[in-house]
PyMOL Python script that loads the backbone (N, CA, C, O; Angstrom):
from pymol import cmd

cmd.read_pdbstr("""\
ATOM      1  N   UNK A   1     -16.070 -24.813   9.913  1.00  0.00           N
ATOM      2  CA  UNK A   1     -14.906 -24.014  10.241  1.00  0.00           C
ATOM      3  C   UNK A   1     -14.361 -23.405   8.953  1.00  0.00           C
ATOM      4  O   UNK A   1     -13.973 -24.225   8.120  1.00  0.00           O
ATOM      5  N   UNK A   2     -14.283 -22.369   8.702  1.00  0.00           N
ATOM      6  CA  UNK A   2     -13.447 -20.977   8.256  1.00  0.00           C
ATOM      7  C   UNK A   2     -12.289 -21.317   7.977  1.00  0.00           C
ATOM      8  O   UNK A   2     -11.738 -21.208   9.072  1.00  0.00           O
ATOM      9  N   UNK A   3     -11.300 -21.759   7.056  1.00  0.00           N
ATOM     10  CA  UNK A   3      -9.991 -21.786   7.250  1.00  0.00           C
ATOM     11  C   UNK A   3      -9.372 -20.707   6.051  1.00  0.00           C
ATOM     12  O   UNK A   3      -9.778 -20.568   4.897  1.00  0.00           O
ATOM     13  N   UNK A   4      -7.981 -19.831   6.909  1.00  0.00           N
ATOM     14  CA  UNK A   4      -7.842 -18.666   6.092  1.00  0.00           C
ATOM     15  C   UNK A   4      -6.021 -19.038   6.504  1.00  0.00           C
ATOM     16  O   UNK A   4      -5.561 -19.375   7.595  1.00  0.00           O
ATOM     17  N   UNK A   5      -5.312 -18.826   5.219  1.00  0.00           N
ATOM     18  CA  UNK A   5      -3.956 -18.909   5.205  1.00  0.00           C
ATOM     19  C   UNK A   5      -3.487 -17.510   5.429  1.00  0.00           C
ATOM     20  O   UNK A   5      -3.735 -16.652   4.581  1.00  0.00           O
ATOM     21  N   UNK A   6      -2.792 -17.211   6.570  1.00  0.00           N
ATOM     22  CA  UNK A   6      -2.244 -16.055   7.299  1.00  0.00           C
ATOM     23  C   UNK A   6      -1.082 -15.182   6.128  1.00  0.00           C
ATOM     24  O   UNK A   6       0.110 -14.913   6.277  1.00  0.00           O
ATOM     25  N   UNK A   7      -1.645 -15.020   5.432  1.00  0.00           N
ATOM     26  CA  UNK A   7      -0.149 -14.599   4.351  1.00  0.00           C
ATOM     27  C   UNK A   7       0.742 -13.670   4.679  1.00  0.00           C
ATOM     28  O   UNK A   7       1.920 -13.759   4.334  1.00  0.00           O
ATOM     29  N   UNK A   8       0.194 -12.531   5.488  1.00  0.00           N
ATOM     30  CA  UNK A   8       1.353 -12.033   5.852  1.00  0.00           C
ATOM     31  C   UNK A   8       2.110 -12.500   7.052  1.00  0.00           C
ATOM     32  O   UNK A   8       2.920 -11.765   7.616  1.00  0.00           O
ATOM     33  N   UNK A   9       1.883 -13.569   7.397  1.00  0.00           N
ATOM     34  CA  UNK A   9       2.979 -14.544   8.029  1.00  0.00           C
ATOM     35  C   UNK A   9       3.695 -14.950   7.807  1.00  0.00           C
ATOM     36  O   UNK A   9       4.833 -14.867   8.267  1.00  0.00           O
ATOM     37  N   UNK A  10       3.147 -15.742   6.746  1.00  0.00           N
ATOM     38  CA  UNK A  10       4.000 -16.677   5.528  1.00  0.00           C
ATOM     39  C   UNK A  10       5.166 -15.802   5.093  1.00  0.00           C
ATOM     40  O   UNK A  10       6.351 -16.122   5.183  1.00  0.00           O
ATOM     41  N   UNK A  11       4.894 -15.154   4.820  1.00  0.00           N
ATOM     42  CA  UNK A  11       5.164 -14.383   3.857  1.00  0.00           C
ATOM     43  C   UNK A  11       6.530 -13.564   4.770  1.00  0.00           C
ATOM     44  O   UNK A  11       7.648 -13.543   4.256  1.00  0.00           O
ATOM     45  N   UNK A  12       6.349 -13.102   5.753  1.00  0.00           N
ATOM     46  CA  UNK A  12       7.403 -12.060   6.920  1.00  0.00           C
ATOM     47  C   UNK A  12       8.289 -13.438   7.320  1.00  0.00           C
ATOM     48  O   UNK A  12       9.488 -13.568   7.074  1.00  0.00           O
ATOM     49  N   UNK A  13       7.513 -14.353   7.932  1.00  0.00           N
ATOM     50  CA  UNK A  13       9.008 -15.462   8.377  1.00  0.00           C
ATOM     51  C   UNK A  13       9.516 -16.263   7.023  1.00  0.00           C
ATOM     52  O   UNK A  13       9.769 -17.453   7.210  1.00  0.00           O
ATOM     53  N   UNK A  14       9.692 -15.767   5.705  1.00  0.00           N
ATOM     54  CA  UNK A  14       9.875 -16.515   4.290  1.00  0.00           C
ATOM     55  C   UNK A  14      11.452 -15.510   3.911  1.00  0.00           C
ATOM     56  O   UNK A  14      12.298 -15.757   3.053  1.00  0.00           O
ATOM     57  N   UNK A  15      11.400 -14.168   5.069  1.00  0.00           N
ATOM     58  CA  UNK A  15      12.057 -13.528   4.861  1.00  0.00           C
ATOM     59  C   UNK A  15      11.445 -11.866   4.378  1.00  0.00           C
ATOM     60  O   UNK A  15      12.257 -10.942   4.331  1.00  0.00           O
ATOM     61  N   UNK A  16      10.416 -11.699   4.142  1.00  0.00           N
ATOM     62  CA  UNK A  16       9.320 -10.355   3.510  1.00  0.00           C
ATOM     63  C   UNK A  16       9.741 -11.226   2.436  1.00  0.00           C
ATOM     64  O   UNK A  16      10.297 -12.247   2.033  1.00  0.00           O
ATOM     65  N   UNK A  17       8.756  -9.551   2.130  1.00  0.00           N
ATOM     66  CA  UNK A  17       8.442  -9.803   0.420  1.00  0.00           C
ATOM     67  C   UNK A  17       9.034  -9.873  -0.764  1.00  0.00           C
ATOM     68  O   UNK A  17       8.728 -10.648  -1.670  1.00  0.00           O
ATOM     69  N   UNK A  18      10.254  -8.716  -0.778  1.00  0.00           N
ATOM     70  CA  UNK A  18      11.404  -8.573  -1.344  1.00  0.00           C
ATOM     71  C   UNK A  18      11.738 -10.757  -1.554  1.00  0.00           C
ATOM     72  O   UNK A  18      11.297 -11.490  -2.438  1.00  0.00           O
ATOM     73  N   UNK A  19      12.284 -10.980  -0.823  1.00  0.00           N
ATOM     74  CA  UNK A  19      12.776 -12.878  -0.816  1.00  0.00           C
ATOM     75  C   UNK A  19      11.728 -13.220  -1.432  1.00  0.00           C
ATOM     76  O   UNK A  19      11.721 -13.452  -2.641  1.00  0.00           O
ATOM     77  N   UNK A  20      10.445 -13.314  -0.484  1.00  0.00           N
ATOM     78  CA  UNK A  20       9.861 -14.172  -1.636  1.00  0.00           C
ATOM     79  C   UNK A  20       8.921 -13.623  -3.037  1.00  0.00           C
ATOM     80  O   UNK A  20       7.968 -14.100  -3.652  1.00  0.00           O
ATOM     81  N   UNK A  21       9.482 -12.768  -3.122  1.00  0.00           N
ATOM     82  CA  UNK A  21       9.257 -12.277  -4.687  1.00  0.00           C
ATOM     83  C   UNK A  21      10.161 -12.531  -4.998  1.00  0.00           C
ATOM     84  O   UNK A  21       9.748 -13.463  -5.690  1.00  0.00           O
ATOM     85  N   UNK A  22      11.671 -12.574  -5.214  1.00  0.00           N
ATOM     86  CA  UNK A  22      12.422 -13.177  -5.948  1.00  0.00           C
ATOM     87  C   UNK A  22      12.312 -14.781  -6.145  1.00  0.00           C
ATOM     88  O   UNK A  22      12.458 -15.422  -7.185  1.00  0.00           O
ATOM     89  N   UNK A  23      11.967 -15.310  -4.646  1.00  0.00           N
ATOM     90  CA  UNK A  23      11.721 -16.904  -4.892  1.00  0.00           C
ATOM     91  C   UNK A  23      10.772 -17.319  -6.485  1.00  0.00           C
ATOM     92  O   UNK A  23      11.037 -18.075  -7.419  1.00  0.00           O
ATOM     93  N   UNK A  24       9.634 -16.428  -6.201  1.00  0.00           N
ATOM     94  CA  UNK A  24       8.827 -16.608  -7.234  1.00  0.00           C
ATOM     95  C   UNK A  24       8.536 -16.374  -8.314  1.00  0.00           C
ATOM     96  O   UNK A  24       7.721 -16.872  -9.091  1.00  0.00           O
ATOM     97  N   UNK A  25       9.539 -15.224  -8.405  1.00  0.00           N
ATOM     98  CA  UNK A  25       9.995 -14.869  -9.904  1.00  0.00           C
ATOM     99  C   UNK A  25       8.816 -13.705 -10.100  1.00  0.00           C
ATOM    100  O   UNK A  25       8.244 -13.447 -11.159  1.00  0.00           O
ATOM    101  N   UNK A  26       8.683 -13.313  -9.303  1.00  0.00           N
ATOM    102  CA  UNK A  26       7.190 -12.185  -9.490  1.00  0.00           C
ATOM    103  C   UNK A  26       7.502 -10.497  -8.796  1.00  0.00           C
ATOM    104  O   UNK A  26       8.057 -10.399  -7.701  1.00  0.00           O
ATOM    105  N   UNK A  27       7.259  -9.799  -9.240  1.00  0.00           N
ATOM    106  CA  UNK A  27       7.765  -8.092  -8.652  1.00  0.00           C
ATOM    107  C   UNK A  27       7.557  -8.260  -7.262  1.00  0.00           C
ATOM    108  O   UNK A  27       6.878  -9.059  -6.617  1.00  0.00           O
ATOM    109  N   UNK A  28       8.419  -7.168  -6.902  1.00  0.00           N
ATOM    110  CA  UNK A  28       8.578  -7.208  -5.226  1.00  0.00           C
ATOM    111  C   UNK A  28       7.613  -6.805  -4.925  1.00  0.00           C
ATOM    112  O   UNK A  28       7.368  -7.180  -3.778  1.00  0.00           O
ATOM    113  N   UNK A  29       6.540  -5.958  -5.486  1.00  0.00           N
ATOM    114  CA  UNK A  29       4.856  -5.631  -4.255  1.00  0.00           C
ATOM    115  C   UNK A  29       4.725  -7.006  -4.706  1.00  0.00           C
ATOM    116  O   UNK A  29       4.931  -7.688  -3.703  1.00  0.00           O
ATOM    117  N   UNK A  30       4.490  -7.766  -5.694  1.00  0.00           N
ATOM    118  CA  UNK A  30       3.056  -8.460  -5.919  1.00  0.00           C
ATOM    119  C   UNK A  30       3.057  -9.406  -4.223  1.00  0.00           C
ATOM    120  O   UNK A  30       1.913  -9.849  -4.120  1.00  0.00           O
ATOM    121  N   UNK A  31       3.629  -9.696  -3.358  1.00  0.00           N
ATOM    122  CA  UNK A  31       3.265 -10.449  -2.145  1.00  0.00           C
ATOM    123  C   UNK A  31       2.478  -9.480  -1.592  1.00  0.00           C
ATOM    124  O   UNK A  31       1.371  -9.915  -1.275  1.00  0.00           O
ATOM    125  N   UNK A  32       2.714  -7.911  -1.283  1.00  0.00           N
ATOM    126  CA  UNK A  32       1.778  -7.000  -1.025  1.00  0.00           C
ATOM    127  C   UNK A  32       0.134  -7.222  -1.212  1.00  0.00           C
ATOM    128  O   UNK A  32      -0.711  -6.914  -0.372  1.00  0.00           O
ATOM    129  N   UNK A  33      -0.109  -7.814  -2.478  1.00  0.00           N
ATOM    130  CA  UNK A  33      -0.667  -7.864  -3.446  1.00  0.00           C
ATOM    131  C   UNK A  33      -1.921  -8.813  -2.872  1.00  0.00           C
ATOM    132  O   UNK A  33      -3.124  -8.579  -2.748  1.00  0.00           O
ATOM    133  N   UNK A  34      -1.089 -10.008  -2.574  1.00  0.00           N
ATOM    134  CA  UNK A  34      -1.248 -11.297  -2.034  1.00  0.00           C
ATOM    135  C   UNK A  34      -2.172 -11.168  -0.548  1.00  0.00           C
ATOM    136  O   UNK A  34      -3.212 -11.743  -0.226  1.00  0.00           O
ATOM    137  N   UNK A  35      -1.394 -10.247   0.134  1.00  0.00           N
ATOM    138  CA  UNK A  35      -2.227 -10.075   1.477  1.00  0.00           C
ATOM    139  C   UNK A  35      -2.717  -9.599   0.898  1.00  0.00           C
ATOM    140  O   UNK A  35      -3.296 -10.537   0.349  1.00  0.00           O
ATOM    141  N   UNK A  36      -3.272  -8.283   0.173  1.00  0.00           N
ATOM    142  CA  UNK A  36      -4.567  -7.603   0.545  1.00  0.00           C
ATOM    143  C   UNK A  36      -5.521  -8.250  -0.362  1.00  0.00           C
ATOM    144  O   UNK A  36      -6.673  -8.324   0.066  1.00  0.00           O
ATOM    145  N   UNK A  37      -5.343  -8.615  -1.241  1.00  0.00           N
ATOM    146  CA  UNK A  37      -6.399  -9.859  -1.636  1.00  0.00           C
ATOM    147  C   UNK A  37      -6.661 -11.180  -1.054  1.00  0.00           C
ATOM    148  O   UNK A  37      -7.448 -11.950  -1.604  1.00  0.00           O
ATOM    149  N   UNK A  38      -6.020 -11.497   0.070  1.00  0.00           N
ATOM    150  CA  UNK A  38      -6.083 -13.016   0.741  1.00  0.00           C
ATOM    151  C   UNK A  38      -6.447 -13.633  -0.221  1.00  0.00           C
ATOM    152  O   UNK A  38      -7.568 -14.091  -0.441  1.00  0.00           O
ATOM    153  N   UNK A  39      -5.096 -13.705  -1.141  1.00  0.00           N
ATOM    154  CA  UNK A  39      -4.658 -14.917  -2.327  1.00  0.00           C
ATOM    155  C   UNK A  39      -3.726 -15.026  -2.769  1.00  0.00           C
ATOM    156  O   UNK A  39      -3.084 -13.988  -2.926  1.00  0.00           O
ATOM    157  N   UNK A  40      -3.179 -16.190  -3.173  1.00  0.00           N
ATOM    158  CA  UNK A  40      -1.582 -16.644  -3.408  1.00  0.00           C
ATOM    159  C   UNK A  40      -1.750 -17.484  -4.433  1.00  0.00           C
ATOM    160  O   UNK A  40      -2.722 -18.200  -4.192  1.00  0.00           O
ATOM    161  N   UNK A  41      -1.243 -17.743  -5.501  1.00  0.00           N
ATOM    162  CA  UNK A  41      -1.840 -18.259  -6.444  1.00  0.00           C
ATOM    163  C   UNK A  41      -0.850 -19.690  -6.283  1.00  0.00           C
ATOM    164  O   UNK A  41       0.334 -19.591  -5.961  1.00  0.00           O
ATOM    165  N   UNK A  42      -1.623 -21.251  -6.600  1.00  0.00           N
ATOM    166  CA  UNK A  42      -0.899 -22.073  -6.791  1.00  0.00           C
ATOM    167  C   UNK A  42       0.577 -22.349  -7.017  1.00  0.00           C
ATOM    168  O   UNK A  42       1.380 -23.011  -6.359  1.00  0.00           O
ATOM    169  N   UNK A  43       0.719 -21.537  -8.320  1.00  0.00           N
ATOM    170  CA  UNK A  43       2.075 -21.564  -8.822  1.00  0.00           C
ATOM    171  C   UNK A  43       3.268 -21.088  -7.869  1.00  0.00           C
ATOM    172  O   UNK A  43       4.302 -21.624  -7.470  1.00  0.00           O
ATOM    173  N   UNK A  44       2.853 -20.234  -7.743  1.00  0.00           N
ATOM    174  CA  UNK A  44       3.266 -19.276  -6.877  1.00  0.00           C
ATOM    175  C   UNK A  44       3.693 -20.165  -5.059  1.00  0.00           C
ATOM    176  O   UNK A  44       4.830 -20.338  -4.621  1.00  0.00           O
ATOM    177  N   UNK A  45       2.610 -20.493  -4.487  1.00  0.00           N
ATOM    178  CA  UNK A  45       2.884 -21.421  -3.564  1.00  0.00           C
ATOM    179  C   UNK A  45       3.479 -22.775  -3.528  1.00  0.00           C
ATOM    180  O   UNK A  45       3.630 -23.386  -2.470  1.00  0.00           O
ATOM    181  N   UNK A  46       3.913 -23.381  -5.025  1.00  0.00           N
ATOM    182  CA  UNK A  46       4.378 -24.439  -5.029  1.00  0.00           C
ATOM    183  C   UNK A  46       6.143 -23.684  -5.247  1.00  0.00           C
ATOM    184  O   UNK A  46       7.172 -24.327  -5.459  1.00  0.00           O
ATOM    185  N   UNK A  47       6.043 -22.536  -5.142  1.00  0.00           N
ATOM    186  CA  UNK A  47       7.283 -22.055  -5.874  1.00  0.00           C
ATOM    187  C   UNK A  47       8.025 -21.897  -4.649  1.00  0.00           C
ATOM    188  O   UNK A  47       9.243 -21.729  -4.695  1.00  0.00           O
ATOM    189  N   UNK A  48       7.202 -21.947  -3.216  1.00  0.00           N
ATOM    190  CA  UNK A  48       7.560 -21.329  -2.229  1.00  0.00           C
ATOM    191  C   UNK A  48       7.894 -22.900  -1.320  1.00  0.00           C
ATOM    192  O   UNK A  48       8.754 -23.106  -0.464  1.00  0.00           O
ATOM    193  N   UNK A  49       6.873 -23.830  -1.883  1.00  0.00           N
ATOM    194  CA  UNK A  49       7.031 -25.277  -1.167  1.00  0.00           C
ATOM    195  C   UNK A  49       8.461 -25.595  -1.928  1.00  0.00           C
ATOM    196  O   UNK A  49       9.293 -25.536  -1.023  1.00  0.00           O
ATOM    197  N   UNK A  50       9.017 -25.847  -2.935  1.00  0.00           N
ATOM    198  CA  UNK A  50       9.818 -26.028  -3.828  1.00  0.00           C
ATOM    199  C   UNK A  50      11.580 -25.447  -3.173  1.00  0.00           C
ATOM    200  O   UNK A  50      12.659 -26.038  -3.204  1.00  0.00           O
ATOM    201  N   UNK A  51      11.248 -24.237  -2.694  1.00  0.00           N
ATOM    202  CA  UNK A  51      12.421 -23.878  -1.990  1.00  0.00           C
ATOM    203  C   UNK A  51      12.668 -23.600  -0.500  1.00  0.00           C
ATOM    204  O   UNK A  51      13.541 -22.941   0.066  1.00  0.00           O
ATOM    205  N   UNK A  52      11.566 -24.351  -0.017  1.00  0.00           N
ATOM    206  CA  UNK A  52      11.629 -23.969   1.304  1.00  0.00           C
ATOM    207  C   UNK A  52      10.532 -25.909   1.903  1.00  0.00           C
ATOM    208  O   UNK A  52       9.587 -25.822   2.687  1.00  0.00           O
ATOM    209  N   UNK A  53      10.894 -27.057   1.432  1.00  0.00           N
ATOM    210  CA  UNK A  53      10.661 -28.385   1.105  1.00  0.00           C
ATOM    211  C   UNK A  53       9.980 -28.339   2.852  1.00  0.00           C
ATOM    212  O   UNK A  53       8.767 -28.438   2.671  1.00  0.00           O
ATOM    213  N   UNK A  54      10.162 -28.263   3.980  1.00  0.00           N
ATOM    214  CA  UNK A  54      10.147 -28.448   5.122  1.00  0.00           C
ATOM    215  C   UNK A  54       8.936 -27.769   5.744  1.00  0.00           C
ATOM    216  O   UNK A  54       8.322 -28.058   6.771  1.00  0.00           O
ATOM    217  N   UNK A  55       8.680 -26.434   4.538  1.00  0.00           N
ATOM    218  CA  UNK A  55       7.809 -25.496   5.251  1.00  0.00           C
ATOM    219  C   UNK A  55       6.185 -26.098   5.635  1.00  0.00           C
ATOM    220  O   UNK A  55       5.465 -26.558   4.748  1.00  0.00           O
ATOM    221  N   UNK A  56       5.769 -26.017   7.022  1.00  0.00           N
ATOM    222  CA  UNK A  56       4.774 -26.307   7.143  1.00  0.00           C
ATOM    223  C   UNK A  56       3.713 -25.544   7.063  1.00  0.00           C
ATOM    224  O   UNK A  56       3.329 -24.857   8.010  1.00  0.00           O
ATOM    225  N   UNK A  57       3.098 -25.594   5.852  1.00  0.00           N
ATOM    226  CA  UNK A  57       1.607 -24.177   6.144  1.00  0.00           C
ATOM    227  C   UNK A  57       0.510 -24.403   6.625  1.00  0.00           C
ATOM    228  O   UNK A  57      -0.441 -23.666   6.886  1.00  0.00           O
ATOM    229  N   UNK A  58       0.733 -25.790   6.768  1.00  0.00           N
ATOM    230  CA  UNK A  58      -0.705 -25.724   8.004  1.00  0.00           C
ATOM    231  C   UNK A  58      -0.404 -25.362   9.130  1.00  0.00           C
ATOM    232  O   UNK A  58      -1.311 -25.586   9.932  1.00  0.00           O
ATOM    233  N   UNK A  59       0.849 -24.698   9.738  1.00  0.00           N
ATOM    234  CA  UNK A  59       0.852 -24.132  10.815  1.00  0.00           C
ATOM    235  C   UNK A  59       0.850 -21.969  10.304  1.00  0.00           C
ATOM    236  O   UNK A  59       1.356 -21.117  11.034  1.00  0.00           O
ATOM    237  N   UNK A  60       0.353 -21.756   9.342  1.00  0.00           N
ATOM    238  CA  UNK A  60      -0.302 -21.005   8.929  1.00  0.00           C
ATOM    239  C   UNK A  60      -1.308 -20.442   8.394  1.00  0.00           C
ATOM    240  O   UNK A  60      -1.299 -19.402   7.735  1.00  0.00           O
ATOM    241  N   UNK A  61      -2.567 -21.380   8.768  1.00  0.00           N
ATOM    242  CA  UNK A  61      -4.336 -21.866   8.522  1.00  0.00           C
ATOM    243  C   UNK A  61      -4.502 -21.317   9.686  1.00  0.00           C
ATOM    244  O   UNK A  61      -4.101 -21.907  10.690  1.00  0.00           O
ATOM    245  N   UNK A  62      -5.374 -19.589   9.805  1.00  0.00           N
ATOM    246  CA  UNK A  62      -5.961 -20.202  11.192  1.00  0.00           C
ATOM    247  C   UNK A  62      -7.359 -20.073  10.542  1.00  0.00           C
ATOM    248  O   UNK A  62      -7.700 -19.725   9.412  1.00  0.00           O
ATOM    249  N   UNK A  63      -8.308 -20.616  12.032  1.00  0.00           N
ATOM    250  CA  UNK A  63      -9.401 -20.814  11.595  1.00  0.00           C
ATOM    251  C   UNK A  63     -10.634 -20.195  12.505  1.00  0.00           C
ATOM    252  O   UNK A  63     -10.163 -19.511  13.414  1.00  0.00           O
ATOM    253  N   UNK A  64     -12.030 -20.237  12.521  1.00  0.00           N
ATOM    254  CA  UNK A  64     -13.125 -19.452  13.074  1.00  0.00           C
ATOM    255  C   UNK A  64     -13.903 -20.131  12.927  1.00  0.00           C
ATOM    256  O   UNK A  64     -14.074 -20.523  11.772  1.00  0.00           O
ATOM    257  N   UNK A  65     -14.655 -20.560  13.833  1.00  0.00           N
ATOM    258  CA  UNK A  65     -15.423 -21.478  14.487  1.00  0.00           C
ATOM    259  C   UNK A  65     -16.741 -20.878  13.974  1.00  0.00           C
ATOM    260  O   UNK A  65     -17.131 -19.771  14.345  1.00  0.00           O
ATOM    261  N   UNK A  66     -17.667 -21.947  12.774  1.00  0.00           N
ATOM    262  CA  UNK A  66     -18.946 -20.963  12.330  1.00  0.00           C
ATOM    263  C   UNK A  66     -19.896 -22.085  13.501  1.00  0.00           C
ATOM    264  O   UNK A  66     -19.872 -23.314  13.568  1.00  0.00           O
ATOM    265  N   UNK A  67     -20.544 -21.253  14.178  1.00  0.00           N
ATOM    266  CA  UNK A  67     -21.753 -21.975  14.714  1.00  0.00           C
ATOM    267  C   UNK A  67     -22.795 -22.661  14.197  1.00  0.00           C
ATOM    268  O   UNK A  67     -23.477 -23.518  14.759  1.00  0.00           O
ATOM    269  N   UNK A  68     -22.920 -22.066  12.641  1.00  0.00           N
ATOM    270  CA  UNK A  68     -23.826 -23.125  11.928  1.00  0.00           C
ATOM    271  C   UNK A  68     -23.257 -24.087  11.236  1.00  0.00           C
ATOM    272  O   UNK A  68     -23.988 -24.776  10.525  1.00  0.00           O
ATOM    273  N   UNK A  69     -22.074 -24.310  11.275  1.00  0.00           N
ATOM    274  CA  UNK A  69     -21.008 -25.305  10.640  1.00  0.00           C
ATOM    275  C   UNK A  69     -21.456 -26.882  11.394  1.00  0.00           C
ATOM    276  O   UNK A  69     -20.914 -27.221  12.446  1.00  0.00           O
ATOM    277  N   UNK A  70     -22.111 -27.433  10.964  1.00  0.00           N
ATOM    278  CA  UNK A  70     -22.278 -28.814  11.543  1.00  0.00           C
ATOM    279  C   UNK A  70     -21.406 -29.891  10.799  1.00  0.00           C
ATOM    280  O   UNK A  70     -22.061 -30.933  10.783  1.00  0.00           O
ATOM    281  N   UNK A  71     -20.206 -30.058  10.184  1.00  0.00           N
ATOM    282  CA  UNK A  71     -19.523 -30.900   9.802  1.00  0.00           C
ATOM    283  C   UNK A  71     -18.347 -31.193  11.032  1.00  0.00           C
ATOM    284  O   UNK A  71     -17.441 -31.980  10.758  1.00  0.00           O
ATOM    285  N   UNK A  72     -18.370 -30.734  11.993  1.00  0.00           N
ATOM    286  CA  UNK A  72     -17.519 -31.108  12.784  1.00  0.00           C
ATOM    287  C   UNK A  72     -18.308 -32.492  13.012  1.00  0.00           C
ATOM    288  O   UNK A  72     -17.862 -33.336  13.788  1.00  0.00           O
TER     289      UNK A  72
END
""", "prot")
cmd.dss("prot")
cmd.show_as("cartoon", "prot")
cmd.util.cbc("prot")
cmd.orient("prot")
């Protein structure tokens, strides 16, 4: 299984991008940035766990079922 963190999810119920670019101390595109590279850098996501303690992101993993994936 495929697992891919939905960022522009994260990211729209965090408040957009504007919020959490200030959360993170980083310019207001760079979350832009973030989706279209499907990447968020550590720092950056602990910056977001840090002010938002409750947030669950594994309810922002989705995932895709590989048929040759035999670790299930």
């Amino acid at each position: 299984m495929t697992m891919r963190l939905n960022l522009a999810a994260l990211i729209e119920d965090l408040g957009g991008a504007s919020k959490v670019a200030q959360i993170t101390g980083v310019p207001r595109t760079a979350p832009y940035g973030w989706i279209a590279r499907d990447f968020i850098s550590s720092r950056n996501l602990n910056a977001l766990k840090t002010a938002y303690p409750d947030l669950d992101l594994d309810a922002y993993f989705d995932g895709d079922k590989d048929d040759n994936d035999n670790d299930a």
